[in-house]
N, C-alpha and C positions, 0 to 999 in steps of 0.2 A: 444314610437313607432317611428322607421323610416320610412321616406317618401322618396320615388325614382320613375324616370319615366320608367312607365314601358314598354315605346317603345320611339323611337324618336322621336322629334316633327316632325309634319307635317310638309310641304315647307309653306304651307300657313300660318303656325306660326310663322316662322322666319320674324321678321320685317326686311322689307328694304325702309330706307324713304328718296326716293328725295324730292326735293321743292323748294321752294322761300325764297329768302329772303329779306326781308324789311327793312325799316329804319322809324322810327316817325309815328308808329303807335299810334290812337286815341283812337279803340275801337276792339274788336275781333269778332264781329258778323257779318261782312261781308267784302269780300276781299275789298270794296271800303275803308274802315276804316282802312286798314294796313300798310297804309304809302305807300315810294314810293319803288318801285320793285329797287332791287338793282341788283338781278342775277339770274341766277337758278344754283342748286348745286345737281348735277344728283348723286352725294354720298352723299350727306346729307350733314351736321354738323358734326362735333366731339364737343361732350361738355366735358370741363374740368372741375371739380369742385375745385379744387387748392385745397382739403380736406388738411390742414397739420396738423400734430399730433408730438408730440418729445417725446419718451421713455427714462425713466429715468432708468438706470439700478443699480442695486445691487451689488458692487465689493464683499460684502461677500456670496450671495449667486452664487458665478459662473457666475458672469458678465448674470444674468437673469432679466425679467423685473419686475421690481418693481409698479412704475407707469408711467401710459400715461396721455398727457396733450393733449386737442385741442388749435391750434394755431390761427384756424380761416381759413378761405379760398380767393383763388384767383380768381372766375370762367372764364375761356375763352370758345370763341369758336370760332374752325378753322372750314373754308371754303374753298373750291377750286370753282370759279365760274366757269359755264362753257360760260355762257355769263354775258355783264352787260351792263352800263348807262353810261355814263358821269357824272351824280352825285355819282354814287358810286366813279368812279376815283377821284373826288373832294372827298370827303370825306380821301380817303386812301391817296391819294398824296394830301393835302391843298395845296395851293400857285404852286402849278406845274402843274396845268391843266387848258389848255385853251379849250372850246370848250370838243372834245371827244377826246385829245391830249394831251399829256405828254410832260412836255419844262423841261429840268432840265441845269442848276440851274432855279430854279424859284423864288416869291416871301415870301416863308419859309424860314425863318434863323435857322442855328444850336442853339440848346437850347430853340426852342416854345416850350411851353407848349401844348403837343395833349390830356390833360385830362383834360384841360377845358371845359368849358358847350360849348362853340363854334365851340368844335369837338367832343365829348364825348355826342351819345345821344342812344335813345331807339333800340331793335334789336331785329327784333320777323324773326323766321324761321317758314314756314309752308310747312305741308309735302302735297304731291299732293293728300295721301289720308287723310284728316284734320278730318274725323270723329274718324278713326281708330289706327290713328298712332298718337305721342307724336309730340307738336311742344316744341319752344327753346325760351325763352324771357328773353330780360336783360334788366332791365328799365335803366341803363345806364353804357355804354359800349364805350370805347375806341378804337373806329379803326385802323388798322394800318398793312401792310402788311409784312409777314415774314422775316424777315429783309438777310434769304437766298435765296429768290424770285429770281426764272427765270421765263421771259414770253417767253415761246418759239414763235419764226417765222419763222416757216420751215414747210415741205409740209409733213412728215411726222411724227409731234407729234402736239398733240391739243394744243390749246393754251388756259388756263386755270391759272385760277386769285387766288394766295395764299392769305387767307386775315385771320386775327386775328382780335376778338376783346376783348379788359379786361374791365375788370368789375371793376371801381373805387370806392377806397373806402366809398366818402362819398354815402353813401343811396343805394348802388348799392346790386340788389338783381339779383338774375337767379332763372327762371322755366322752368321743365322738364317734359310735362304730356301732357293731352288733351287739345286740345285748350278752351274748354269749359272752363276750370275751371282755366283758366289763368286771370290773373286781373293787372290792369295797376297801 
C-alpha cells in the first residue's frame, strides 16, 4: 500500500529553529548547564553529516551499480551568528584576539594544530523552542571560520559571524533530536 500526504502540512508543521549556541556544556537539563553562550543564530544550524558512500560499478553490466560501500562520515555544522562574545572570537581566531578584538597577525603561527584538545571542544545548539524542536550536539568539534568569511561594516548589510565546526576523528560523535534525549 502507498502512503502520501493528503494535503499540505500546516505552517505550524514546518520547523523553523533559531537558538543559541554553546560551547562546554556539562549537562542538558538546564540552560545553566550548557556551557558558555557563544551567539544566537536566528537561521539555526545547518548540520552536515559528511555521510560518504563510493559505488562500485559494473563495466559489463552498462556501467550499473554493483556495490556500495560506507566510507564513514565527517559531521559539520555551519553557523551564521548574529551576535557573539569575545570567547567565541577566542576560540574561532586563537592567538588573534585581544579583549573583544581582532589583531592580525597575532600569536597563531601557520601550521597550529586547531584539532587539538586545546581548541577542539564540546558544541550543543539549542533551539528557542527546546521542547519541540531538534537541537545539535558534537561532543568534539573543531571551530573554525569559513575560510571565505566576510564580516560586513557597513550600514546596510547585518554583520553576521560564518562559523564552522568539524567533528574530529578521534571519539567525535554528532546528535540530531530532542534535547531530552541527548547525552554527553
Amino acid at each position: 500500500m502507498a502512503y502520501s500526504f493528503a494535503t499540505h502540512p500546516d505552517v505550524s508543521e514546518i520547523l523553523q529553529v533559531p537558538g543559541l549556541l554553546f560551547t562546554g556544556p556539562t549537562a542538558f537539563d538546564a540552560e545553566a548547564h550548557w556551557g558558555t553562550k557563544l551567539g544566537y543564530c536566528k537561521n539555526g544550524v545547518f548540520f552536515d553529516p559528511g555521510y560518504q558512500v563510493e559505488e562500485v560499478h559494473q563495466e559489463e553490466a552498462g556501467e550499473a551499480v554493483w556495490k556500495v560501500f560506507y566510507l564513514g562520515s565527517i559531521p559539520r555544522i555551519f553557523a551564521i551568528l548574529r551576535n557573539w562574545n569575545a570567547t567565541a572570537l577566542g576560540q574561532f581566531f586563537p592567538g588573534l584576539v585581544t579583549g573583544s578584538a581582532l589583531n592580525f597577525p597575532g600569536s597563531l603561527k601557520p601550521g597550529a594544530e586547531l584539532s587539538s584538545a586545546t581548541y577542539s571542544k564540546k558544541l550543543l545548539f539549542v533551539p528557542d523552542d527546546a521542547v519541540n524542536n531538534p537541537c545539535c550536539y558534537m561532543n568534539l568539534a573543531c571551530p573554525h571560520i569559513q575560510q571565505t568569511a566576510k564580516l560586513a561594516l557597513s550600514h546596510s548589510n547585518k554583520m553576521e559571524f560564518p562559523a564552522v565546526w568539524t567533528g574530529i576523528l578521534s571519539g567525535s560523535r554528532a546528535y540530531v533530536g530532542p534535547l531530552s534525549g541527548a547525552s554527553l
